[in-house]
C-alpha positions in Angstrom: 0.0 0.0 0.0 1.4 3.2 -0.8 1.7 5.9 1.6 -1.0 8.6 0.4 -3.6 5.6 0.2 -2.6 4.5 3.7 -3.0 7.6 4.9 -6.4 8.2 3.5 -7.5 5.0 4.6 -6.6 6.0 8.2 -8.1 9.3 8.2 -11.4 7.3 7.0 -11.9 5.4 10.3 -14.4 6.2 13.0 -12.0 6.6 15.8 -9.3 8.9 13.8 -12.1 11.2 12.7 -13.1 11.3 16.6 -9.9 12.2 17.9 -9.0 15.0 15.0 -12.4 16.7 15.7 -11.2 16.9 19.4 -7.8 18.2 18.7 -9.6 20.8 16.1 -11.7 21.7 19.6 -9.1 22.3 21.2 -7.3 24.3 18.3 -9.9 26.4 18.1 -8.8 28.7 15.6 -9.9 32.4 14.8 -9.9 34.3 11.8 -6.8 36.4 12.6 -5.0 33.0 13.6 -2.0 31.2 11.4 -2.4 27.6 11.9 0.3 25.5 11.5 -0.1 21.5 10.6 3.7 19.9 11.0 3.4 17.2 8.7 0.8 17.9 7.1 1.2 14.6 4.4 -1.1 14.6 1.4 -3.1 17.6 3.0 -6.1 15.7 4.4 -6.3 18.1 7.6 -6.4 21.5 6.0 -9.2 21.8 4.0 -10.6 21.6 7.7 -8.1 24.3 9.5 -9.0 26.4 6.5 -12.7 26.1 7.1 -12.4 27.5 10.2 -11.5 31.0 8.7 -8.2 31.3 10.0 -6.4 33.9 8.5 -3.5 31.9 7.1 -3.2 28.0 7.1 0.3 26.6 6.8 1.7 22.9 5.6 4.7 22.3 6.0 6.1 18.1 4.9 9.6 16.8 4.0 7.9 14.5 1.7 7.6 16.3 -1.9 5.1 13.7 -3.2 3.1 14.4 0.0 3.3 18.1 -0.6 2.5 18.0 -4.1 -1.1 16.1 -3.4 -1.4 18.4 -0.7 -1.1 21.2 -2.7 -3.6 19.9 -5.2 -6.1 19.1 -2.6 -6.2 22.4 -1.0 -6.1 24.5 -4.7 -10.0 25.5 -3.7 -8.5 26.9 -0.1 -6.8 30.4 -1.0 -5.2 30.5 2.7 -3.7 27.7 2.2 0.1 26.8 1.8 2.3 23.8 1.8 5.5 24.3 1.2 8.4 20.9 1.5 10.0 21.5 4.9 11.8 19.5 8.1 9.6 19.3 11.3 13.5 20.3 12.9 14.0 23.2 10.6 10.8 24.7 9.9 10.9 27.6 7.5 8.9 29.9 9.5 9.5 32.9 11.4 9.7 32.7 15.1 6.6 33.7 17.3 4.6 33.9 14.0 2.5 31.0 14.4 -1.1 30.9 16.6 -2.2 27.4 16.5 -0.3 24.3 15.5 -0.6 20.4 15.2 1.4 17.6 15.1 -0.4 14.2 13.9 1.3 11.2 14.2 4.6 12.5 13.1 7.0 12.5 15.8 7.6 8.7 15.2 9.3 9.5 12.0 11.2 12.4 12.9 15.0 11.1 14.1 15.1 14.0 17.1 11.7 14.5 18.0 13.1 17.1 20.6 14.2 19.1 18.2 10.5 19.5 16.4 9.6 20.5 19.2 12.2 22.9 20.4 11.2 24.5 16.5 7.6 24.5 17.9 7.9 26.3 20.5 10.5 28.8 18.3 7.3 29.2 16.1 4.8 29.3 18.5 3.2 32.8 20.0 3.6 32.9 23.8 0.1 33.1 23.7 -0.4 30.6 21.1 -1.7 26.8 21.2 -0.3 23.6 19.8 -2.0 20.0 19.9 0.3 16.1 19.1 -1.2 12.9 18.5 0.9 9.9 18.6 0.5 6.2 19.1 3.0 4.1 21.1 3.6 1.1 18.5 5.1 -0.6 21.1 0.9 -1.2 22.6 -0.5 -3.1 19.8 -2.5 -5.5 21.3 -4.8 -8.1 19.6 -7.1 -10.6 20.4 -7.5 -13.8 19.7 -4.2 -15.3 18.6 -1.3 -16.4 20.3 0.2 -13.7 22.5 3.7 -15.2 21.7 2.9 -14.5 17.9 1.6 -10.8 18.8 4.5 -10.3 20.8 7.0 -11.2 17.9 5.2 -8.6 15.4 5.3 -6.2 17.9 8.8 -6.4 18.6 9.5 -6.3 14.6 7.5 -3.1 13.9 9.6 -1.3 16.9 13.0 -2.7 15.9 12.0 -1.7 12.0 10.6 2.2 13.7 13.0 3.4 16.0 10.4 5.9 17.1 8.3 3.6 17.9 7.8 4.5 21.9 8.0 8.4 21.1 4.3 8.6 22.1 5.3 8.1 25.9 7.8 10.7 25.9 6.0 13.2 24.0 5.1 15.3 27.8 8.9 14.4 29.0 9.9 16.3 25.2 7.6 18.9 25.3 8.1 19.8 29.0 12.1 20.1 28.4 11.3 22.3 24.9 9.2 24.9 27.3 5.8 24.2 26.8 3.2 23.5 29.7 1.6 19.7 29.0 -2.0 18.3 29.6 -1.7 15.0 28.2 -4.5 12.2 27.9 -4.3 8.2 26.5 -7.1 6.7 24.7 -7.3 3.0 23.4 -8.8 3.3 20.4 -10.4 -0.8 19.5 -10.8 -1.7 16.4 -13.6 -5.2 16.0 -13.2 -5.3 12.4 -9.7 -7.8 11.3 -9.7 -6.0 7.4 -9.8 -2.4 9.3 -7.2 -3.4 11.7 -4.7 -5.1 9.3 -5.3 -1.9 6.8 -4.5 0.8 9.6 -2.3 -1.5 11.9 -0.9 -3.8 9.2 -0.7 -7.2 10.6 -0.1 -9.0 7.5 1.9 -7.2 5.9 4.7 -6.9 9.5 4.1 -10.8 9.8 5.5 -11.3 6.6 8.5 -9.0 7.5 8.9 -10.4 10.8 8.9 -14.1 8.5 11.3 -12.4 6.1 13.8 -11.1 9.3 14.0 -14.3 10.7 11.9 -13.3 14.1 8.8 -15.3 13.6 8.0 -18.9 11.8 6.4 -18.7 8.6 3.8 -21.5 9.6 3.4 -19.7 13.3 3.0 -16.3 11.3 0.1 -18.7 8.9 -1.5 -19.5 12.1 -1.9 -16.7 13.7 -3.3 -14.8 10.6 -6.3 -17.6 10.0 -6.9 -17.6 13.9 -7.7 -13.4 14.1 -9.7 -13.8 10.9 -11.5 -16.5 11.9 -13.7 -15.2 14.7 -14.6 -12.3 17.1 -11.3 -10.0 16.9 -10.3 -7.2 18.9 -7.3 -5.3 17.9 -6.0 -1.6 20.1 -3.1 0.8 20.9 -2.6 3.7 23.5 -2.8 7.0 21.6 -1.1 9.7 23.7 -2.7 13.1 23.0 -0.8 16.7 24.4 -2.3 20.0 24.4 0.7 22.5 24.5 1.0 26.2 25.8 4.4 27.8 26.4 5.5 28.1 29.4 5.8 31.4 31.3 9.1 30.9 31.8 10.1 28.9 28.4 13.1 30.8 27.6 15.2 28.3 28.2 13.6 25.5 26.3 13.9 27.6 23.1 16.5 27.8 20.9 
């Protein structure tokens, strides 16, 4: 699966749309407000910062596929920019951002510190920033043996060495100069084709198969036995709601 159609295929589900409206809540943005989406991917968030009227939404993605899509799907949204940028060296201004979001992106930065130093560089003092990230290291399914699920598990972490940042997102942010309120939710997902599509259970069997952590006949098994009846399938997802500190000068850069 390529990465634009795994994307959209995550944004699709029930419990992603949930958690984005809450974060967009929180957000909250006004029409004199730039709002900032770090890692923005093929765009699928801004058409929805833009509808709020902000004055100016921003994009920002190393990827230049994922800009280029993101460009095209925002061409209707005349406050809307993407430009092709590093979460570490983002090619804004400091203090000229109000609002700001970080979805599921920290995993794939190498110093996730360092985003979020730039953050807070970016970020008004009075100004508002929301992260979502799983901790890969929680996937949890049911039936199947625990062994098995343990093996995957252990694959997609050693294959993502961000794998864990989700539980240190508050420890980051706090050291970077922002004030955390941070909350864990479990999203469950019932259905085995939903859960393999956002989670990818097949497709990190086969790899684990491939790196010589797992059995291929044990991999076999455990496939058939989660498709074969009542499934269950969840992850933490840490959520942070940022504000700079009052006294942040020293976690900026």
């Amino acid at each position: 699966m390529d990465a634009i159609r795994y994307l959209d295929a995550v944004a699709a589900q029930a419990a992603t749309r949930a958690y984005k409206s809450r974060l967009l809540s929180v957000l909250d943005p006004e029409r004199r407000h730039t709002v900032l989406d770090v890692g923005c991917g093929p765009g699928t968030d801004l058409p929805d910062l833009a509808e709020t009227g902000a004055e100016w939404v921003i994009g920002v993605d190393a990827d230049p596929l994922m800009v280029a899509e993101a460009r095209r799907r925002a061409e209707e949204y005349p406050a809307v920019s993407v430009h092709v940028g590093d979460a570490r060296h983002l090619p804004l201004a400091d203090s000229m951002v109000d609002r700001a979001r970080l979805d599921r992106v920290l995993h794939q930065v190498p110093e996730p510190e360092r985003a979020l130093a730039e953050l807070r560089r970016v970020l008004r003092p009075d100004g508002i920033a929301v992260v979502a990230q799983p901790d890969w290291d929680s996937i949890t399914v049911d039936p199947g043996d625990d062994a098995v699920n343990r093996a995957v598990r252990d694959h997609v972490c050693a294959a993502m060495p961000g794998a864990t940042t989700g539980r240190r997102v508050a420890r980051l942010a706090e050291r970077a100069g922002f004030e955390v309120v941070l909350d864990a939710t479990a999203p469950v997902l019932r259905d085995f084709g939903v859960a393999d599509e956002v989670l990818g259970l097949s497709r990190n069997a086969e790899r684990a198969v491939r790196a010589g952590r797992l059995a291929a006949d044990r991999a076999a098994e455990w496939l058939a036995e989660l498709r074969s009846g009542p499934f269950l399938a969840t992850f933490v997802l840490f959520t942070a709601v940022l504000r700079p500190a009052v006294s942040s000068a020293a976690g900026t850069r």
